[in-house]
N, C-alpha and C positions, 0 to 999 in steps of 0.2 A: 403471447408472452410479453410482457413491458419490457419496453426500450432498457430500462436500465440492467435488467435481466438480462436480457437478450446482448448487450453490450459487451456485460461480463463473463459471459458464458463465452463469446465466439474467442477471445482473446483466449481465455483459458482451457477452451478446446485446443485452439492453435499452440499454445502453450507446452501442452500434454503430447498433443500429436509430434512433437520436435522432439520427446525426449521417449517417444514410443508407449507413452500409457493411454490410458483410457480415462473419460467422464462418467462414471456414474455418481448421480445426486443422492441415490440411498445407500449413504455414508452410515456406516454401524453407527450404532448411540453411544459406543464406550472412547468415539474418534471425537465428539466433542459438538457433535449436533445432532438436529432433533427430525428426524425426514417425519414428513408429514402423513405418513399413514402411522405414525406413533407419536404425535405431536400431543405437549402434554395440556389438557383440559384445566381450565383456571382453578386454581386454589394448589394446585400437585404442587408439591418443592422443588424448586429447580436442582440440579444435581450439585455435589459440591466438589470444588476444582479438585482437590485430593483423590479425588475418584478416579480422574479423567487419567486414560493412559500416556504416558511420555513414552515419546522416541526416545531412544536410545542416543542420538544424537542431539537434542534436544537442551539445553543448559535448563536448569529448575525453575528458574523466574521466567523462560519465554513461555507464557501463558497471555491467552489475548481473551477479552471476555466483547462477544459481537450482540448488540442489543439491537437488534432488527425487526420487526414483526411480518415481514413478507417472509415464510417460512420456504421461500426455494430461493431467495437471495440470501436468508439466513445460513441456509446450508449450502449454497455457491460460493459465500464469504469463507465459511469454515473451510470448508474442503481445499480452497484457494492456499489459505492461510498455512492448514496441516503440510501441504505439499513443499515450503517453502521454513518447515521444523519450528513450526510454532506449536502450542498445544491449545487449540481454538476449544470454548465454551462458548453455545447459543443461549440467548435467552432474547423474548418479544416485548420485550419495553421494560421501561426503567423502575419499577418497581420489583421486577423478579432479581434484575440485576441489584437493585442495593442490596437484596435480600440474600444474595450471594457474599458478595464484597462486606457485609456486617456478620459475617463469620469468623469470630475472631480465631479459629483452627486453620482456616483456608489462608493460603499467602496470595497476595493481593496480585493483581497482573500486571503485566508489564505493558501493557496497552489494553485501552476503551477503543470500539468502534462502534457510535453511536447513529442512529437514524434519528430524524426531529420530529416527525408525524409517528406518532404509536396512540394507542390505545392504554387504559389505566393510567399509565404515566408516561406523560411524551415525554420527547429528547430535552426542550430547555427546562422545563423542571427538575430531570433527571439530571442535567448540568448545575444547577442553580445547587444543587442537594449536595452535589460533588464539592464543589467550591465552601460551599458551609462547612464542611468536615476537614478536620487538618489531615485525619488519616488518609483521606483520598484525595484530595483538594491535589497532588502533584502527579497525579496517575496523566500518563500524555492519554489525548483524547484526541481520536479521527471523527470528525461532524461527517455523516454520509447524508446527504439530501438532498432535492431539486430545493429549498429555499435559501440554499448558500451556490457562492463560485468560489472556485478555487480560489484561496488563500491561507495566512499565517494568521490567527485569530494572537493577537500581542497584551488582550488587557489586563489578562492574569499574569499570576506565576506558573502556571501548570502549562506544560508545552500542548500548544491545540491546534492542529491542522484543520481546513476546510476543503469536504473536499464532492465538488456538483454530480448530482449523478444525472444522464447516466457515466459512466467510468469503463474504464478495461483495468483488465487484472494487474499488467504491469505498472499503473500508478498506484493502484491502490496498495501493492508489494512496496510501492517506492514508498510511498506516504507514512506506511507500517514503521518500515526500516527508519526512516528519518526520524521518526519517534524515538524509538526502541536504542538507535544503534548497533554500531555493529556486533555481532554475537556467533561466538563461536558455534559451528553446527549447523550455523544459517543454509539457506536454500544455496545452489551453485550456483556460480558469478555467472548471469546472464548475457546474452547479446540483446545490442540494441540496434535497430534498423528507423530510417525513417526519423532521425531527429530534426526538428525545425534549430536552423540556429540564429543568432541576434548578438549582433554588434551594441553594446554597449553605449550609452550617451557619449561617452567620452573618448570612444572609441580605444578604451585601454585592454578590455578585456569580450573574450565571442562567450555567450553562455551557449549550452546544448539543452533542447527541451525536449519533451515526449510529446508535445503537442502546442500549438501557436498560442494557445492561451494561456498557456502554465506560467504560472509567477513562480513557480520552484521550480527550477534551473537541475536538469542529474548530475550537472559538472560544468564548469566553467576553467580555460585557459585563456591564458596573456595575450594577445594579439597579436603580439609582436613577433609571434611562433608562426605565424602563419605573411607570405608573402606578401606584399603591399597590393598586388592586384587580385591576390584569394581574399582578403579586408573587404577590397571594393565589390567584389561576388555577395559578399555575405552580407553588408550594407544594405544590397539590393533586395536581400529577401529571400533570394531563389534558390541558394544552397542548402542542401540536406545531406545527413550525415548517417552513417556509420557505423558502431564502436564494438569492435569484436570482446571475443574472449580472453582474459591477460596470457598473457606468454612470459618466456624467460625473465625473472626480473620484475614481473608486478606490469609491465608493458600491455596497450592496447594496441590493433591494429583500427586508427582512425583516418573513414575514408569520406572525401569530400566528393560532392557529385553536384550537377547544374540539374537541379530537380532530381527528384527521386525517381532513379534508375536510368536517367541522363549520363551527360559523360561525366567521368572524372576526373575532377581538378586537382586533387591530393590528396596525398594518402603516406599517414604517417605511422609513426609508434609513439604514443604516449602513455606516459605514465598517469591512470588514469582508474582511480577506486570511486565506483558508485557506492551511496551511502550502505548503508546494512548488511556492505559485504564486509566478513573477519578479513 
C-alpha cells in the first residue's frame, strides 16, 4: 500500500474507531465515489453533482469535487470527506473534472481537491485551466502531492492551500474546512491530542500545530494567558498540547504536558473554535 495511503487510512481508521464505525472503501457510487471494481473506463461521463445524494444535514453548496487518479486514495478522500457532511464527487484527472464543472445545470463546489501527477490532464494544467475561466478561477483549491510542502500558495486571487503527501485525515479535514468555512451541518467538533506548540518571534503570541512542520497554525493564543515560566517550556520546544471538546459557553479544556504524555504543566479553558467548525 503507498505511504500516503497507508497514512490516511490509519488516521481515519482511528478516526472512525473513536466514534464506533467501521472503514469500508466500497463506498456505494450514488455516496460520491468510484470503488474500483466499478471504476469508470475512459471516454464514460463522469456523473453529474445533481445526481449525487445529500445528507440531510448537509447545506447545498458543501459539495467537494476530488480529482485524484489513485482510485483507493480517490475513494479514502471521498469517504473521509462524506463522513465530516460534505457531498464528495471522484473524478481521475483534470479533464473529467472540467468536464463536470462546464455544466452549466450543476452548481459548482465549494472545494477542488487536486493531485499534480494524473494522466490525460495533470494537476498544473488543470490549474492553469481553472485560473483562465472567471467562472472557476475563485473555486478554493487543495494541491494534494509529494511535489509541494505544506503551504498558503498567495499568487492568485482563488484561495489555494498546499498540502505534501503523505497526510492523515485530520489535516486534510483541517485544510477542507479552512477553505470552505464554517458550515452549518459540518462534521462534530473534534478533539485534538498531540499538538506541537511554537512561541512566536516575538514572543507575543503560542500558535498550536497538528504537526512541527505545519505553517497553518489550528489556533493561536496571547502569550500572555499562559505563566511566564509555561512561555519558557514552550520556547524550549518540548511542550505538547491538548484541546478537548467545547463545553459550557464555546470553552475548550486546553492541556499542557512536558512531551507528550509527560507531566502536566497546564491545564486550562479556553475559548477555543478550530476552523470549519459552525
Amino acid at each position: 500500500m503507498p505511504g500516503h495511503l497507508s497514512a490516511l487510512l490509519s488516521t481515519l481508521t482511528e478516526r472512525l474507531s473513536r466514534s464506533g464505525g467501521e472503514l469500508h472503501l466500497a463506498v456505494e457510487e450514488e455516496a460520491g465515489t468510484f470503488p474500483r471494481e466499478r471504476r469508470r473506463t475512459a471516454g464514460t461521463a463522469p456523473p453529474p453533482l445533481t445526481e449525487r445524494r445529500r445528507s440531510s444535514s448537509s447545506p447545498p453548496d458543501a459539495c467537494a469535487l476530488v480529482v485524484e487518479d489513485d482510485p483507493h486514495l480517490n475513494e479514502a478522500i471521498c469517504f473521509l470527506l462524506k463522513s465530516d457532511g460534505f457531498r464528495p464527487v471522484g473524478v481521475f484527472n483534470g479533464a473529467e473534472a472540467l468536464e463536470i464543472l462546464h455544466r452549466k445545470a450543476d452548481p459548482l463546489p465549494a472545494v477542488i481537491l487536486a493531485d499534480l501527477a494524473m494522466p490525460v490532464m495533470n494537476g498544473w494544467e488543470f490549474r492553469a485551466r481553472l485560473e483562465a475561466e472567471g467562472r472557476l478561477s475563485r473555486i478554493p483549491l487543495l494541491v494534494l502531492s509529494t511535489f509541494v510542502d505544506n503551504d498558503v500558495n498567495t499568487s492568485g486571487d482563488r484561495p489555494e492551500l498546499q498540502l505534501a503527501k503523505p497526510f492523515g485525515a485530520e489535516m486534510l479535514l483541517l485544510c477542507v474546512n479552512r477553505l470552505v468555512g464554517a458550515r452549518s451541518g459540518s462534521g462534530r467538533a473534534r478533539l485534538f491530542e498531540n499538538l506541537a506548540c511554537r512561541l512566536s518571534a516575538d514572543h507575543a503570541n503560542v500558535s498550536f500545530l497538528l504537526d512541527e512542520e505545519d505553517k497553518l497554525p489550528l489556533f493561536c493564543l496571547q502569550a500572555s494567558r499562559f505563566e511566564a515560566r509555561i512561555v519558557r517550556e514552550i520556547s524550549s520546544g518540548s511542550v505538547r498540547a491538548s484541546l478537548g471538546a467545547p463545553e459550557a459557553g464555546g470553552f475548550r479544556r486546553l492541556v499542557l504536558s512536558r512531551t507528550w504524555g509527560g507531566a502536566q504543566i497546564s491545564s486550562t479553558l479556553e475559548r477555543v473554535r478550530v476552523d470549519g467548525e459552525a
